[in-house]
C-alpha positions in Angstrom: 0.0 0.0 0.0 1.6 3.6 -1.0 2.2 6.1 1.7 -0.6 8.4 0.7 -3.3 5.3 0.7 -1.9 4.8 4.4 -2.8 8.2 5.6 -5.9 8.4 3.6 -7.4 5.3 5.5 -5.7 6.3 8.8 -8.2 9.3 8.0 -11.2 7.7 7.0 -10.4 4.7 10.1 -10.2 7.6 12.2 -13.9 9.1 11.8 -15.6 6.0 11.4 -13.9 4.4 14.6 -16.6 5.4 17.4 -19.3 5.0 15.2 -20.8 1.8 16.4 -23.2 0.9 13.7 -23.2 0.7 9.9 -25.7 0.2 7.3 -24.4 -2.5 4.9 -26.1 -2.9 2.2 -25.7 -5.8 0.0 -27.1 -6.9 -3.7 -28.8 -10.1 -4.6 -28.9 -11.9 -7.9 -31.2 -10.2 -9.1 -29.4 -6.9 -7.9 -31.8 -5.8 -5.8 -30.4 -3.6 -3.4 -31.0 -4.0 0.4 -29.6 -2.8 3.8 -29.5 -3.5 7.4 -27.9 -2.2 10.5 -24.5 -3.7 11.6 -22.6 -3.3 14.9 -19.1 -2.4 13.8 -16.5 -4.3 15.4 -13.0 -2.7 14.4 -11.8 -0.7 11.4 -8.2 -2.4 11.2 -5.1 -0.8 9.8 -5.3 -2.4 6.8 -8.5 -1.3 5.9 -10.9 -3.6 7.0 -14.3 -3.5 9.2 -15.1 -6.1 10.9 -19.0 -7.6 11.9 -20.4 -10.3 13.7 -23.2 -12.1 11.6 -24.9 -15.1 11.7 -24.2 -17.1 8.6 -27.9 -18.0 7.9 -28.5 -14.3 7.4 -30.0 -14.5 3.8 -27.7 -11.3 3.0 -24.5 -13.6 3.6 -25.5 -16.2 1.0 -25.7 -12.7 -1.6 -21.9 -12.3 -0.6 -20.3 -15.1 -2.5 -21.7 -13.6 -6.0 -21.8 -10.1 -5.3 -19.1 -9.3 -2.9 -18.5 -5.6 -3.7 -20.5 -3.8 -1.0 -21.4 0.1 0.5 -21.4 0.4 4.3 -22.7 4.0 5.6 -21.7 5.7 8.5 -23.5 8.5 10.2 -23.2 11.0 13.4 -25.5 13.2 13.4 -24.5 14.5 16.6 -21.0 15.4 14.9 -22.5 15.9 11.3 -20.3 13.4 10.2 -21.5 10.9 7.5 -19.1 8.6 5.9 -19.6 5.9 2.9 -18.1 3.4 2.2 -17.5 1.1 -0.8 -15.7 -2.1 -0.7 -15.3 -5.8 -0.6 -17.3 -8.2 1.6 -16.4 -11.5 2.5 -17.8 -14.1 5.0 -15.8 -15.7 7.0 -14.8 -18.3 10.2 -12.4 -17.2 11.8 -11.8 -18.4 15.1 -8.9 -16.3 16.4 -10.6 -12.9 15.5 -13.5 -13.6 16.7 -11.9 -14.0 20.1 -10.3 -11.3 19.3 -13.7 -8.9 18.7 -15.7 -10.9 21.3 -17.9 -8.9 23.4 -19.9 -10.9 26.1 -22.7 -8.8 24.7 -22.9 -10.9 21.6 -23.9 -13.6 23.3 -28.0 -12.1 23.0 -27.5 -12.8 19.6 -25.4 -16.4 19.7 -26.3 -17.8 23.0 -23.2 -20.6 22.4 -20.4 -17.5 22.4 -17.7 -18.6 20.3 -18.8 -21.8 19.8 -22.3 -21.2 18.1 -21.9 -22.5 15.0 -23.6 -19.5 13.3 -21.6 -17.6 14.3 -19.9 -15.9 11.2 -17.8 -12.6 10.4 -17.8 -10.0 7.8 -15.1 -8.7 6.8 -15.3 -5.6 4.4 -12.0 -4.4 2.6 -12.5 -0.7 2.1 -11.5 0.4 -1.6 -13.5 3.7 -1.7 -15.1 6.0 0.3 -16.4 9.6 0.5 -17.0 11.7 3.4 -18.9 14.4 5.0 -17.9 16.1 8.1 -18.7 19.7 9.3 -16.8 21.0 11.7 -19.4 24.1 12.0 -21.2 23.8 15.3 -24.9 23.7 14.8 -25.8 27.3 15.3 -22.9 28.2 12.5 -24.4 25.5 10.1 -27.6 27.1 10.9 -26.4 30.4 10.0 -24.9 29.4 6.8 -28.4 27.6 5.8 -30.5 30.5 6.9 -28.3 32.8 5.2 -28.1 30.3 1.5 -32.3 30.6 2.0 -31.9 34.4 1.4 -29.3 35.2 -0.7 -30.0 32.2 -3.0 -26.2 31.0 -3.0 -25.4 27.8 -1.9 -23.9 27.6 1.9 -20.5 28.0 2.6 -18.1 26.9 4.8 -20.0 23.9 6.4 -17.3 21.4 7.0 -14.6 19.1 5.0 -16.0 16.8 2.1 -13.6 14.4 0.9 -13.2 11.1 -1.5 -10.6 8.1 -0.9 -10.1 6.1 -3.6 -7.5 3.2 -2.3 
């Protein structure tokens, strides 16, 4: 991986870290288009979120023909909003899920570790693009109230940004 492609996911890792839940959104045969709320476990310095899914999710069957994938990301406490295109795969993998394990996740596989649908995803980030305003509210308010007036589009309302890796 080149330098730049380093700091450019150290970036996007960076805002999408404490966001704990992602809408993946997956395609089936047919390419229908579908999405569902995921806990995030890590974003991994090589570019990879992690999830904890049961493997007879119907999604995870859509995986193995159409792995490419876009997860979204959004605070709207920090007007962050992040998304995210890459590669899914489904996976057993014993060591990193004891690795991730929270003894929350047991609501969901009552046999911990052991349950035998007990699955991850693991999504290798290609692309993504990003919204974050570091405006507080009242200024993005400002800059909205004043667009409504003058006509012109608001200014100065955060960073927008596009990773290609």
């Amino acid at each position: 991986m080149q330098s730049y492609s380093s700091e450019q996911l150290a970036s996007i890792a960076a805002r999408i870290k404490d966001v704990k839940f992602g809408m993946l959104t997956t395609s089936d045969d047919m390419r229908t288009l579908t999405s569902r709320p995921l806990t995030q476990q890590q974003v991994d310095n090589e570019g990879q979120i992690w999830f904890f899914v049961s493997d007879e999710a119907a999604y995870t069957r859509d995986l193995l023909n159409n792995p490419q994938v876009n997860v979204s990301f959004v605070d709207t406490g920090d007007s962050l909003y992040v998304s995210v295109c890459g590669h899914a795969q489904l996976l057993k993998d014993r060591a990193k899920a004891e690795e991730l394990w929270n003894p929350l996740m047991k609501a969901w596989f009552p046999g911990g570790l052991d349950d035998p649908k007990l699955s991850l995803i693991k999504v290798t980030i290609q692309s993504a693009e990003y919204w974050d305003s570091s405006a507080s509210k009242m200024m993005q308010f400002y800059a909205m109230a004043k667009a409504a007036i003058t006509g012109e589009p608001p200014k100065d309302l955060g960073e927008h940004g596009r990773v290609e890796l």
